[in-house]
Backbone bond lengths (Angstrom), bond angles and torsions (degrees), N, CA, C in turn:
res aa  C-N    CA-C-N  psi(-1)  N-CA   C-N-CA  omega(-1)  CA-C   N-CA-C  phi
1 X - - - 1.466 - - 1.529 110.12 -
2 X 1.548 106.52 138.53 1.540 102.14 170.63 1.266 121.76 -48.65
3 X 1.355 126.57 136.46 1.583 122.12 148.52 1.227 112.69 -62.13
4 X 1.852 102.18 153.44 1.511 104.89 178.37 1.878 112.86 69.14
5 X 1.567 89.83 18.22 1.793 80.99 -176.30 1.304 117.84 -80.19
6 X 1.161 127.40 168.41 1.585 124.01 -176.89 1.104 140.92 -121.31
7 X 1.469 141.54 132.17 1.420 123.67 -133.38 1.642 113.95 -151.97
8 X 0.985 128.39 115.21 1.596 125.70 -166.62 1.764 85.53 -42.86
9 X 1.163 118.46 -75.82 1.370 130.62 -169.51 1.412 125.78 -88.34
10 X 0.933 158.26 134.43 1.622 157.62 114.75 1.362 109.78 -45.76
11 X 1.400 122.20 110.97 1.755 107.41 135.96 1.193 122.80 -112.15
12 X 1.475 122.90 135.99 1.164 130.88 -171.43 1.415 96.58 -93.97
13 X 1.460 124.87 136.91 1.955 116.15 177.99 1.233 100.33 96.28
14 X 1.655 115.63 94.92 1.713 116.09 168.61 1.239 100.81 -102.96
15 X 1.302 135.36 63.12 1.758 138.16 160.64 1.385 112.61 -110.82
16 X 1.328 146.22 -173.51 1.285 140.95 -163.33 1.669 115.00 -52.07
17 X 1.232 117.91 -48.37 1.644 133.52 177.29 1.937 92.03 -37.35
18 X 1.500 90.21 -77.22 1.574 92.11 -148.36 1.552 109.10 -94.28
19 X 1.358 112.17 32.53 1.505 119.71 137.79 1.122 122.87 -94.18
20 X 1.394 120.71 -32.85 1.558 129.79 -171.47 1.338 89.19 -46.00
21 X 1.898 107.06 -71.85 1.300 124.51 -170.76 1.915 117.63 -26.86
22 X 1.365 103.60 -56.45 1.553 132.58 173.88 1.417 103.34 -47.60
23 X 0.968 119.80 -24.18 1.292 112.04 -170.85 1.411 114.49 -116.05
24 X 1.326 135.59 -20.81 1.488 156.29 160.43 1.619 102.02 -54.05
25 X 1.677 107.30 -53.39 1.453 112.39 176.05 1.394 129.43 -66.51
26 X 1.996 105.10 -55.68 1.360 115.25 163.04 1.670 117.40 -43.87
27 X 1.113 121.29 -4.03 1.530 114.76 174.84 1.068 99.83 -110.65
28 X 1.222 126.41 -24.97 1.890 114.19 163.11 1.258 138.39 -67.57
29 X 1.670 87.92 -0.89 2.100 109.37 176.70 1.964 90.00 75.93
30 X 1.128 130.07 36.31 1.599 125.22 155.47 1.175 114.44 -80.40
31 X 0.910 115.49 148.78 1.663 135.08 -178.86 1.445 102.82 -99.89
32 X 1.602 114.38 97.52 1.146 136.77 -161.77 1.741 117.41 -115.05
33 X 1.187 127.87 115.54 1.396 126.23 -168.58 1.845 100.88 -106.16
34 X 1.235 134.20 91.29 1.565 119.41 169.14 1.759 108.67 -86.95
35 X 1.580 86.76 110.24 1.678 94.41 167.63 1.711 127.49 -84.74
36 X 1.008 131.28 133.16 1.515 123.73 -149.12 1.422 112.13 -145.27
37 X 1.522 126.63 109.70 1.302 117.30 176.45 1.109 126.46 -101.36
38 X 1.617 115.87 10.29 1.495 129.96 128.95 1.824 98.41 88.63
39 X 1.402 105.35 27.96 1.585 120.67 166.79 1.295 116.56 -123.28
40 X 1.331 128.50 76.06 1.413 152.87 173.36 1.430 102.59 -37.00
41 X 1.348 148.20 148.18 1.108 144.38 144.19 1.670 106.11 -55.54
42 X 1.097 130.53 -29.81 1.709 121.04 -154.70 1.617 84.78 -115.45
43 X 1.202 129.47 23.10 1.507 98.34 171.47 1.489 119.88 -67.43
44 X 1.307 132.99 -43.85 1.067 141.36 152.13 1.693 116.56 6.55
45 X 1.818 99.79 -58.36 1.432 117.05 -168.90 1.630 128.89 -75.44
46 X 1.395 109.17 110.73 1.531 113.29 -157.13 1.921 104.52 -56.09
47 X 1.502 120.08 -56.48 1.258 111.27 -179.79 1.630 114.00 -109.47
48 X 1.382 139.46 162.95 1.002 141.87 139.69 1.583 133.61 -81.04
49 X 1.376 114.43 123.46 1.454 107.01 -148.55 2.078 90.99 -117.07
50 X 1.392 113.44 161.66 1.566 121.63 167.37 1.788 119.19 74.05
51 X 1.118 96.15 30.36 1.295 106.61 -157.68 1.767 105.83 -136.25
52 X 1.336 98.82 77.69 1.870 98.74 -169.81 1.498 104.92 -40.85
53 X 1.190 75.82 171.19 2.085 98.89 -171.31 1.156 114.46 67.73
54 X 1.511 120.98 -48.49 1.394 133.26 -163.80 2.140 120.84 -115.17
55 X 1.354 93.37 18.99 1.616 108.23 164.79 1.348 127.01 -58.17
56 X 1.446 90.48 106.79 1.753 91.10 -177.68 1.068 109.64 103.11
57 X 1.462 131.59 -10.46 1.980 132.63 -167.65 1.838 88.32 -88.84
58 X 1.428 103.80 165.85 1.321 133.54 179.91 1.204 108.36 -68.83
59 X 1.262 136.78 120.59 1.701 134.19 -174.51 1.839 100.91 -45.09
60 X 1.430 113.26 -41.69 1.534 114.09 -167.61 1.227 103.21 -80.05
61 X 1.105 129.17 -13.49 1.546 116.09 -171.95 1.314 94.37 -101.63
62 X 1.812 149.57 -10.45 1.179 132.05 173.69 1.488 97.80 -91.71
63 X 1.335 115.14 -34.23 1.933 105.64 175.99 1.771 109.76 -56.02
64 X 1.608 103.85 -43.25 1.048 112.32 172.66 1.732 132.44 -35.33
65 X 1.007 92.32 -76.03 1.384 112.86 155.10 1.742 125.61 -40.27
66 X 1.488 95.97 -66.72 1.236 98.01 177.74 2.014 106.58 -51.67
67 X 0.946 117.51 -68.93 1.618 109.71 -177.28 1.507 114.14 -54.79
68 X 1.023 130.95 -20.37 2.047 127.77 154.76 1.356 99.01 -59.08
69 X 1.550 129.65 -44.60 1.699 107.63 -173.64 1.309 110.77 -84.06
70 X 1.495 123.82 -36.97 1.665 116.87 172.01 1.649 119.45 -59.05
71 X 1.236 120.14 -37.91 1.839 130.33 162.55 1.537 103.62 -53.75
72 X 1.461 137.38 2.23 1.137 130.78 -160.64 1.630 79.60 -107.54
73 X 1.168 130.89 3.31 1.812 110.58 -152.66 2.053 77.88 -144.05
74 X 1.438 82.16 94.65 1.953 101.13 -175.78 1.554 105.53 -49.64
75 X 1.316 132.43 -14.01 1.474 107.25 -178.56 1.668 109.43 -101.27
76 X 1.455 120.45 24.91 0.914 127.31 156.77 1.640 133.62 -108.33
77 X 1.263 122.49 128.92 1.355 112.67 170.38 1.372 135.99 -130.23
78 X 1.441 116.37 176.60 1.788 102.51 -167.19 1.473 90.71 -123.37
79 X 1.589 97.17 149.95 1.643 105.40 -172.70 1.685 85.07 -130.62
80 X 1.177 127.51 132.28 1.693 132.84 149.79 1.766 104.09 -76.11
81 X 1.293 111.53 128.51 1.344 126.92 -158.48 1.415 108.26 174.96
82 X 1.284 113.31 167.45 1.627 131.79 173.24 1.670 86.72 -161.17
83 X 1.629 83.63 118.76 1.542 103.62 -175.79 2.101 88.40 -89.07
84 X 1.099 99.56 165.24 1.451 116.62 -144.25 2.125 94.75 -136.10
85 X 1.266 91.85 -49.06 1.989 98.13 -175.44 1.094 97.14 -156.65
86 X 1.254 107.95 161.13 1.047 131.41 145.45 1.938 131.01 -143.64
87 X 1.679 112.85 175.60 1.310 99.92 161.54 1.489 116.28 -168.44
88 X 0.952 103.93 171.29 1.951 115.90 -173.31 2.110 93.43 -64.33
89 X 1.499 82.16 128.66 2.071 81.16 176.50 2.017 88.07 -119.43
90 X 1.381 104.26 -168.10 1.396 113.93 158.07 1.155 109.55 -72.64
91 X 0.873 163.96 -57.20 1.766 152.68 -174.67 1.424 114.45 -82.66
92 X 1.210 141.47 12.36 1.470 122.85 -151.84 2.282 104.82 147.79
93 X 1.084 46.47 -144.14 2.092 76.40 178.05 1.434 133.19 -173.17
94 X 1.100 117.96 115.76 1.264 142.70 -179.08 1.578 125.71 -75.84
95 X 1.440 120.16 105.15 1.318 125.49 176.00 1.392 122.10 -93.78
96 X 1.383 125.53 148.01 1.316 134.61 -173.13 1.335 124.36 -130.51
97 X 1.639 123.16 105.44 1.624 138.31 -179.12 1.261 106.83 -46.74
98 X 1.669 89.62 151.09 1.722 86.32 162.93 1.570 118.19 -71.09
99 X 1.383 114.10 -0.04 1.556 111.57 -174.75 1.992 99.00 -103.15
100 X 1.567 100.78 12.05 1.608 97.77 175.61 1.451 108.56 78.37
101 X 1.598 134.61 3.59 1.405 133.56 173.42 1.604 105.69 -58.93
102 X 1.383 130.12 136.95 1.672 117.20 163.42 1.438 107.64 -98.03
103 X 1.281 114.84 150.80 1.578 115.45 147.54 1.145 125.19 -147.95
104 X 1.480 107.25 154.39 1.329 104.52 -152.98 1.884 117.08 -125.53
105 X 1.455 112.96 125.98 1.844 111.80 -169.08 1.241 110.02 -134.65
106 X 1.308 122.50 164.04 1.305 135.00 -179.94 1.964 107.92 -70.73
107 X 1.102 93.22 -19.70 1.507 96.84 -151.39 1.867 97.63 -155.08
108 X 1.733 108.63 126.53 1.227 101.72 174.46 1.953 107.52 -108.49
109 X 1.522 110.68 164.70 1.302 101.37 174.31 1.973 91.26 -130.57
110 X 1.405 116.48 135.40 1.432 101.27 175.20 1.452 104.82 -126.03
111 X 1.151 121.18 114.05 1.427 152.83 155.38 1.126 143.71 -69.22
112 X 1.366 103.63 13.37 1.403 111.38 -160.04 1.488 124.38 -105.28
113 X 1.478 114.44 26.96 1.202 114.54 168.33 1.546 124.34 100.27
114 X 1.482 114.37 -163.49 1.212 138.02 163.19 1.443 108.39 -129.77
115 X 1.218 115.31 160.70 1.474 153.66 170.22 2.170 108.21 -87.23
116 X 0.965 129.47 95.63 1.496 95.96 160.72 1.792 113.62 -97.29
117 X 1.392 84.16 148.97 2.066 83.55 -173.18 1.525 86.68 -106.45
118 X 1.861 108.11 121.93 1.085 130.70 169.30 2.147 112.27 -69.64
119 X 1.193 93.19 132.02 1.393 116.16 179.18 1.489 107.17 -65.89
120 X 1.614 124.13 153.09 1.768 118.03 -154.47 1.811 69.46 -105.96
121 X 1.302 107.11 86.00 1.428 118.82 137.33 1.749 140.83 -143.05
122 X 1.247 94.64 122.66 1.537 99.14 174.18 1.605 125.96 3.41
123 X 1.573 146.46 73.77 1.208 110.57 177.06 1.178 84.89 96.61
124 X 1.162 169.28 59.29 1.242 154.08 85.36 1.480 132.16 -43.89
125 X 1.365 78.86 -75.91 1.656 97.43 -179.85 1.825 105.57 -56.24
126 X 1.119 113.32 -28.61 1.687 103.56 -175.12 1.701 105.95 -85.75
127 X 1.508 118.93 8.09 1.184 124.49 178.94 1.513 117.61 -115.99
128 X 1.459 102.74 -4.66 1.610 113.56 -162.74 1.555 99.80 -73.84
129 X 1.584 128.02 112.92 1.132 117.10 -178.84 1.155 117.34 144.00
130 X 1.569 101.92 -64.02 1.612 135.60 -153.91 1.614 98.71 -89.73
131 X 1.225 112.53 -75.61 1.585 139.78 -179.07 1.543 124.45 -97.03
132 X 1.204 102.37 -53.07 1.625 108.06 170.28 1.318 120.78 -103.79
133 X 1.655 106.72 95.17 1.790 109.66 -168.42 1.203 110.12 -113.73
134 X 1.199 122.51 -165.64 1.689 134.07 -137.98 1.707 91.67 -137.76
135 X 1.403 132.34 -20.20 0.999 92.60 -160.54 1.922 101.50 -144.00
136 X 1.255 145.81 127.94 1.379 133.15 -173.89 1.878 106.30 -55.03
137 X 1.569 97.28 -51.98 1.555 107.44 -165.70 2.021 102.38 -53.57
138 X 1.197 103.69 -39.36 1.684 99.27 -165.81 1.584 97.47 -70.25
139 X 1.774 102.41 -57.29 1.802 87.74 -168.61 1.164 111.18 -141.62
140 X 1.634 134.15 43.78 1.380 156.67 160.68 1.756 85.48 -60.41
141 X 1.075 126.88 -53.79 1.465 107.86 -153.69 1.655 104.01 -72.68
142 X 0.993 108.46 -27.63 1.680 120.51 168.80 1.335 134.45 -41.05
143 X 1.542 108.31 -47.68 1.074 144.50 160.84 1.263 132.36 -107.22
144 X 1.359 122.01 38.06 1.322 141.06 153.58 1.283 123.08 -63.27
145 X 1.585 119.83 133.75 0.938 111.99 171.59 2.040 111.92 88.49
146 X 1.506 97.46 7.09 1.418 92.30 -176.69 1.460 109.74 -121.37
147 X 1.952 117.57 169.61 1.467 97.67 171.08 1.256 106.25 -66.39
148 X 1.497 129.71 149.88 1.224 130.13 -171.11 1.713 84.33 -132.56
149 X 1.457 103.28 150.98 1.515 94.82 133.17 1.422 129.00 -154.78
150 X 1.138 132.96 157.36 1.289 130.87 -167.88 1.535 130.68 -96.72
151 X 1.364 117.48 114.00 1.495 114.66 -160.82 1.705 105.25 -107.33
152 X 1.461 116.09 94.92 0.918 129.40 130.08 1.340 133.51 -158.72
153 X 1.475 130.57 -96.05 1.577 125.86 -177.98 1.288 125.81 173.94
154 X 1.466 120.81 163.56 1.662 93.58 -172.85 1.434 147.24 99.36
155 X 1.281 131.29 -171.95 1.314 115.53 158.76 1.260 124.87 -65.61
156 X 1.858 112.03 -30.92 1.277 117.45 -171.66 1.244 104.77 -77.28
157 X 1.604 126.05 -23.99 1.658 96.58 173.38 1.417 107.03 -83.01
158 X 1.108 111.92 -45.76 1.704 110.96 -174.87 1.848 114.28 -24.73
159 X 1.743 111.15 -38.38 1.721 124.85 -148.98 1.686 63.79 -101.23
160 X 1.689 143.38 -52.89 1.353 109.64 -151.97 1.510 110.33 -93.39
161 X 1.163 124.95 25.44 1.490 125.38 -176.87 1.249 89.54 -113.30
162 X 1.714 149.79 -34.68 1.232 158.68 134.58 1.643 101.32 2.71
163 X 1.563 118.14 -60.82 1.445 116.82 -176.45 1.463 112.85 -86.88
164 X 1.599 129.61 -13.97 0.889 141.35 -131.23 1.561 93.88 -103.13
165 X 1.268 106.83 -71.01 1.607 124.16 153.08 1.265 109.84 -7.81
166 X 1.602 143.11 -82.66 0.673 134.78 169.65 1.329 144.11 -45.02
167 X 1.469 112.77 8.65 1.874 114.92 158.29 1.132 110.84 -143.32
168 X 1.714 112.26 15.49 1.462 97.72 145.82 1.251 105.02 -171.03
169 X 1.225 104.95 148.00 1.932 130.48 -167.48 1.432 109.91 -68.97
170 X 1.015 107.23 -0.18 1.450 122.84 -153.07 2.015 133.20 -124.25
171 X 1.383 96.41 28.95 1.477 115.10 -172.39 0.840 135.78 -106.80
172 X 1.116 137.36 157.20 1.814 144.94 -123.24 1.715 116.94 -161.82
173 X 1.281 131.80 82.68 1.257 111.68 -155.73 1.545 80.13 -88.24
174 X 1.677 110.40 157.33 1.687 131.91 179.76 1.639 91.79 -100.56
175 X 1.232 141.10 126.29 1.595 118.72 143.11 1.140 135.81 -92.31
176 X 1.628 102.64 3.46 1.518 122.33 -168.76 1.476 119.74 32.21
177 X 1.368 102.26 39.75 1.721 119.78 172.55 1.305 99.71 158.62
178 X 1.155 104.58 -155.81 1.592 128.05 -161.04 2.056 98.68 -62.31
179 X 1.074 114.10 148.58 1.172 110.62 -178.80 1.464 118.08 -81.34
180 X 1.141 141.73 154.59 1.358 132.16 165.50 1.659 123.48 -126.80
181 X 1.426 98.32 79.19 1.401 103.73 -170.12 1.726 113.14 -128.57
182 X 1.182 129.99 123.01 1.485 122.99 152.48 1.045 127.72 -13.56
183 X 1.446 145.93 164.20 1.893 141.78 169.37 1.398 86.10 -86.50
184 X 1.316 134.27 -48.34 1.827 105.75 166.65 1.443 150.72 -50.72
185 X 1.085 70.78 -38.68 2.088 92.04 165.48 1.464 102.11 -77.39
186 X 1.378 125.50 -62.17 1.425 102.26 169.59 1.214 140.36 -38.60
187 X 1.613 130.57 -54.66 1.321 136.91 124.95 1.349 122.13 -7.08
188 X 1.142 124.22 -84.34 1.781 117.75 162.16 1.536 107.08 -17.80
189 X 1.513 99.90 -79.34 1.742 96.26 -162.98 1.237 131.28 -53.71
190 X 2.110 107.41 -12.89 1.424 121.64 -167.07 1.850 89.49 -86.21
191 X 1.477 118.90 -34.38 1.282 126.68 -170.90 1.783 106.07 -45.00
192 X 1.196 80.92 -45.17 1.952 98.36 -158.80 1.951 113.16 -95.47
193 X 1.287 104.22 -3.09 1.329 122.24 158.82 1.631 90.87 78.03
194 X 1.292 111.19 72.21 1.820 119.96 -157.38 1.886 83.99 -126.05
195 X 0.999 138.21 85.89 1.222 142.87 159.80 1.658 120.87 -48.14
196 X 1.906 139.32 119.66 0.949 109.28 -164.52 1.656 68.53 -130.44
197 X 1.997 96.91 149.71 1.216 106.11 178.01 1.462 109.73 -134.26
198 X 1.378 130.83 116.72 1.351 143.64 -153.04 1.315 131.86 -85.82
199 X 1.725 98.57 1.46 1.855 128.06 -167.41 1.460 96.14 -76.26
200 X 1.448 99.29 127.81 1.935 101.28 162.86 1.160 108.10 -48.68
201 X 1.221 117.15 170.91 1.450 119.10 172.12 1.369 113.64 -142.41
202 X 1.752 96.33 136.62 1.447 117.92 -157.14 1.496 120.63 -73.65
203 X 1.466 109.44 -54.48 1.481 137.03 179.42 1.048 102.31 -165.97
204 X 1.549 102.96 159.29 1.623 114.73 179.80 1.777 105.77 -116.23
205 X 1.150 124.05 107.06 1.303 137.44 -173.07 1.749 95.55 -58.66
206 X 1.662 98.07 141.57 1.430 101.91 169.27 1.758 109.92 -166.95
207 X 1.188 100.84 -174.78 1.423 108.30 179.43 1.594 115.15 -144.56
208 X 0.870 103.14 106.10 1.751 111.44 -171.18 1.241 111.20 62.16
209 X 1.567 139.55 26.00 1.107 135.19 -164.23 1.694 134.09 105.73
210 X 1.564 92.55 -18.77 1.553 97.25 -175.06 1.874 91.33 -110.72
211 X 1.414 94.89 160.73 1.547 120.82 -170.25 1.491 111.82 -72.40
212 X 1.142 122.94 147.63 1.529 127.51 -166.47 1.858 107.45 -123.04
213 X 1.873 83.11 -49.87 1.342 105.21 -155.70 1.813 95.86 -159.31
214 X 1.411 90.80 172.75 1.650 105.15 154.58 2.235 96.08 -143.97
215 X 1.128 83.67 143.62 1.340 110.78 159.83 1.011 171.64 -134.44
216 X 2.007 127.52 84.91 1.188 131.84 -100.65 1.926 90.26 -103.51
217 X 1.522 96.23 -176.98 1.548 104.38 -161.31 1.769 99.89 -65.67
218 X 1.183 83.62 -48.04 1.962 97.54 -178.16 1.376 101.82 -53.61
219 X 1.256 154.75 -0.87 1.313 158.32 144.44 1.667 111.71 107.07
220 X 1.213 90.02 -4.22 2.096 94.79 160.98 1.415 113.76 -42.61
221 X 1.248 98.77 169.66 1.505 113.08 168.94 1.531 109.50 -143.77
222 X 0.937 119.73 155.73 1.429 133.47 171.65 1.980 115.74 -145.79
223 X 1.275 104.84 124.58 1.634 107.21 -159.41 1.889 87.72 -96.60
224 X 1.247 114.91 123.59 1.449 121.38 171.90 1.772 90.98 -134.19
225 X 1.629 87.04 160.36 1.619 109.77 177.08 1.679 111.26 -116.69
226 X 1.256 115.25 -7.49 1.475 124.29 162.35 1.178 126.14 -158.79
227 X 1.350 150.90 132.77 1.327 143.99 -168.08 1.703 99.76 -135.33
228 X 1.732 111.08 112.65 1.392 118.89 168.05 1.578 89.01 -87.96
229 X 1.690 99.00 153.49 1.542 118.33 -148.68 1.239 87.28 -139.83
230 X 1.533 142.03 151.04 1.390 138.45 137.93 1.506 125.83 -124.94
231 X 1.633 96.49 125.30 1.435 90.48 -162.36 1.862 111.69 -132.77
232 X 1.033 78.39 177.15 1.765 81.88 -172.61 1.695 112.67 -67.92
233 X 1.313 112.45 167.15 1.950 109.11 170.90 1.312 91.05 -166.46
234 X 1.780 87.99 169.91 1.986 106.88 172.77 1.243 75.62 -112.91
235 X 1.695 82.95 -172.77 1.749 108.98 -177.67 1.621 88.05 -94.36
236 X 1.191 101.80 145.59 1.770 96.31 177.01 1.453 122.83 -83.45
237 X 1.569 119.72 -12.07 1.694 106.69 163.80 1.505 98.22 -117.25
238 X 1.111 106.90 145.73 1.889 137.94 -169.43 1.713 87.36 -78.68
239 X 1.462 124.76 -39.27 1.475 103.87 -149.95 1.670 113.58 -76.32
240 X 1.423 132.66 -1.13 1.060 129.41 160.51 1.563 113.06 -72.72
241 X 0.921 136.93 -16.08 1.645 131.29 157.28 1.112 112.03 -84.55
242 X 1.515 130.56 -23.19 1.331 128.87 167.15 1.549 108.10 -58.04
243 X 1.148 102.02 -51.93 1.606 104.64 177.32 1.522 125.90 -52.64
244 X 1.556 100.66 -25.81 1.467 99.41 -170.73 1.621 127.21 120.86
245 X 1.566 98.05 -15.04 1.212 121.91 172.12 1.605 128.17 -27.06
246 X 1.213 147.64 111.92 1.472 118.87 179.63 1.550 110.28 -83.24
247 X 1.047 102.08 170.33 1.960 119.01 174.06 1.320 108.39 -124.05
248 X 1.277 107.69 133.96 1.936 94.94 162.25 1.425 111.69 -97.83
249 X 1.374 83.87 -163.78 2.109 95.95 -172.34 1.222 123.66 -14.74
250 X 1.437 98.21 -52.97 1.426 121.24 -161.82 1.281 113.54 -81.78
251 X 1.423 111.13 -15.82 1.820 89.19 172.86 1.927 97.65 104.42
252 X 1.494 125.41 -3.65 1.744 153.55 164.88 1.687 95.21 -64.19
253 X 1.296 103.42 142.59 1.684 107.15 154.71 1.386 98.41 -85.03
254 X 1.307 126.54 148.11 1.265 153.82 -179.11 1.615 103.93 -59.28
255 X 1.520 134.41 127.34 1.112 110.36 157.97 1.686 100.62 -160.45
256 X 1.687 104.56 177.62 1.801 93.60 -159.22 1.471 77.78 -103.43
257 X 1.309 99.78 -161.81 1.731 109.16 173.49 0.965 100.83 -62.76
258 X 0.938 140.77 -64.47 1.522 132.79 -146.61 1.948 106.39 -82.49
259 X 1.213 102.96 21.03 1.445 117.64 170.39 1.463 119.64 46.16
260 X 1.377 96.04 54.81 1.609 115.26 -175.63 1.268 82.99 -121.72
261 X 1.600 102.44 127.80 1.716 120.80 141.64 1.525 135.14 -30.81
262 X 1.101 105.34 -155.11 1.949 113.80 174.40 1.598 109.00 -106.99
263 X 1.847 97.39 -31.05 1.246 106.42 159.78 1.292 140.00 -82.31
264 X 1.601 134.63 136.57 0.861 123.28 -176.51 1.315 130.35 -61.38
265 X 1.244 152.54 138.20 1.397 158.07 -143.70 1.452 135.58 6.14
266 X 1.706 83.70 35.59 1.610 95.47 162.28 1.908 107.08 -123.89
267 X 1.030 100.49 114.80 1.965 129.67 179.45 1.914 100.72 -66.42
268 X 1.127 88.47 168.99 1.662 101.49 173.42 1.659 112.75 -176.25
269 X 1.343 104.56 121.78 1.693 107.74 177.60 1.475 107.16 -134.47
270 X 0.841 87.04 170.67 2.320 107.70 166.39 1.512 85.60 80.22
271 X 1.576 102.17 -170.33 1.542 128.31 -176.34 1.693 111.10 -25.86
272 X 1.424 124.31 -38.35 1.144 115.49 -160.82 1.691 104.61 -82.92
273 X 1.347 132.22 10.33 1.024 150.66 -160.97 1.431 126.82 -129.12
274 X 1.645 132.22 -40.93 0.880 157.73 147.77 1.415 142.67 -103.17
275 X 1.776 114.87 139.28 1.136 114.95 175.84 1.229 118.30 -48.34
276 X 1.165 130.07 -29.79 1.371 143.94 -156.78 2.152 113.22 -89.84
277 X 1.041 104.12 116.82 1.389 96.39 -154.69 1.690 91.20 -113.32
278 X 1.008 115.71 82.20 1.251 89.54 157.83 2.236 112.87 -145.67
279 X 1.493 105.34 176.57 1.460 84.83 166.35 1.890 128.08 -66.69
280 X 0.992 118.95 -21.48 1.290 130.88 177.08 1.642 120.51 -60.24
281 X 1.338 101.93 -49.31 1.321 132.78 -169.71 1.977 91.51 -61.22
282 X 1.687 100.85 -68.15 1.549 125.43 178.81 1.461 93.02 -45.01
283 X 1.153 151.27 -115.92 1.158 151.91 174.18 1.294 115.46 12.01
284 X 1.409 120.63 -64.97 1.697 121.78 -173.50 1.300 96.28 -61.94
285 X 1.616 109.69 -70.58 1.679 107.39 -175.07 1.629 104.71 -31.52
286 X 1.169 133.32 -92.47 1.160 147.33 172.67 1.902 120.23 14.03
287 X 2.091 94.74 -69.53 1.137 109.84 174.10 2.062 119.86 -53.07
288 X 1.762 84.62 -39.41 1.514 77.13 -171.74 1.844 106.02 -79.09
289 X 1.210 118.28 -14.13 1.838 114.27 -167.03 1.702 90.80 -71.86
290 X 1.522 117.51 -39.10 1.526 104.60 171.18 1.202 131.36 -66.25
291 X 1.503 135.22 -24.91 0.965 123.23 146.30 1.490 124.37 -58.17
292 X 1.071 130.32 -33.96 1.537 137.07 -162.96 2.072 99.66 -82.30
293 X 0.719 109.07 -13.95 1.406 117.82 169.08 1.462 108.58 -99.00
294 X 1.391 123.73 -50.68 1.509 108.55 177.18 1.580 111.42 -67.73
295 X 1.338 114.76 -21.05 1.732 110.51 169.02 1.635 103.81 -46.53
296 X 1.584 108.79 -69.31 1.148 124.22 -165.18 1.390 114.24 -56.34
297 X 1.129 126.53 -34.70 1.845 142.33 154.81 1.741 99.84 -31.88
298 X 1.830 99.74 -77.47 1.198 111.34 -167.53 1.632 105.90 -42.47
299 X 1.587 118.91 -70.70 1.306 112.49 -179.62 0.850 130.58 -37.54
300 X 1.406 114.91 -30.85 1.943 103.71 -162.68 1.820 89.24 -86.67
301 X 1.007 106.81 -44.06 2.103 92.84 178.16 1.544 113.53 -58.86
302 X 1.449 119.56 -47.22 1.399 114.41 -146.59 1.360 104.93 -94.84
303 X 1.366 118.89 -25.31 1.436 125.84 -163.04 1.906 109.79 -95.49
């Protein structure tokens, strides 16, 4: 591809978000560049679950797919890259690879996710995905009905054992320390037969990825068949704060409905945007930030 090429649009993030987008636009005849460094947060994850049509398919084979039907719509293209910077020019904004390629658009869209930062435990990270997940809606139904247990603390476990409860009889909150619960919330959880156990935790026993056990410092054991985990993350590209971008509380780039930033005509959808993690979620967001940019296209020419 030319350097210095030029592009109604940039999207940075070729995973569900910023194809949707690619494809909302590519039917508007935009001249669309998706840059892609082709490290998914969910590769890890064997099926994708809640997501009509596509329940139960392989996260790569619906990205898959999905980028063969957006490449079908010629004023779009795919670049393999990890954009590195960027910045505000007179016409647009200009992004920069880690291999030093520029390109250059009227309008950026960034899609590119979250980061999760794995916890210094044993067997985690080779379970993150598979066995120990993040979310009830994606793969609670999967693991229904099993010992589960839940590793974190707080309000957030208290509100996610709330959904948790309901597909299985059988749960265990971890606090990996001291507990942090109200005498009501305790009560609640004693109501609902919600066990909370306060032991650090050592490693999480497994077998190719799926859960065996956990095994705390004090040398206990506890035998679980899935453990939802909640854990901290960055956004995985830096250059939307380079830009100027805001974040709220949470550690989200800032954006209104119409999935515009703080900055002017740079957009943001999927994971790096919402609590809500899923492929479905990525997709809708996605579809509508491409329209909401070809509005903004349309206006500034026609109006």
């Amino acid at each position: 591809m030319e350097q210095q090429a030029k592009f109604d649009v940039i999207i940075v993030g070729g995973s569900y978000a910023g194809l949707s987008a690619a494809m909302s636009l590519g039917r508007s005849l935009r001249n669309v560049l998706i840059i892609d460094s082709g490290f998914p947060c969910n590769k890890q994850t064997p099926h994708s679950h809640n997501f009509i049509t596509q329940d139960g398919e392989k996260p790569g084979v619906i990205a898959a797919k999905g980028k063969a039907q957006v490449l079908n719509y010629k004023t779009v293209k795919f670049h393999k890259g990890l954009v590195e910077s960027g910045k505000k020019t007179e016409n647009g904004f200009e992004v920069i690879t880690d291999n030093g390629e520029k390109f250059t658009a009227k309008k950026l869209v960034f899609a590119t996710g979250i980061k999760d930062i794995m916890p210094d435990i044993k067997g985690f990270s080779e379970c993150w995905g598979i066995s120990v997940i993040h979310c009830p809606y994606c793969h609670g139904y999967e693991v229904r009905n099993m010992k589960t247990g839940l590793l974190a603390n707080a309000e957030r476990a208290f509100h996610l054992s709330s959904m948790i409860s309901n597909l299985t009889n059988d749960l265990t909150i971890i606090t990996n320390g001291k507990a942090d619960f109200t005498s009501e919330q305790f009560n609640t959880l004693d109501k609902h037969r919600i066990s909370v156990v306060e032991n650090e935790v050592d490693e999480i026993v497994h077998e190719n990825g799926y859960v065996k056990s956990i095994l705390f410092r004090d040398g206990s054991i506890r035998n679980l068949e899935a453990i939802y985990a909640v854990v901290p993350f960055k956004q995985h590209c830096e250059v939307p704060a380079i830009l100027g971008c805001e974040v709220t509380a949470f550690g989200h780039i800032k954006v209104n409905d119409f999935y515009k930033t703080t900055i002017e005509g740079v957009y943001a959808c999927g994971d790096s945007t919402a609590m809500m993690r899923s492929v479905a979620n990525a997709v809708s967001a996605g579809n509508m930030t491409g329209a909401m940019v070809n509005k903004e296209l349309t206006d500034e020419h026609f109006l």
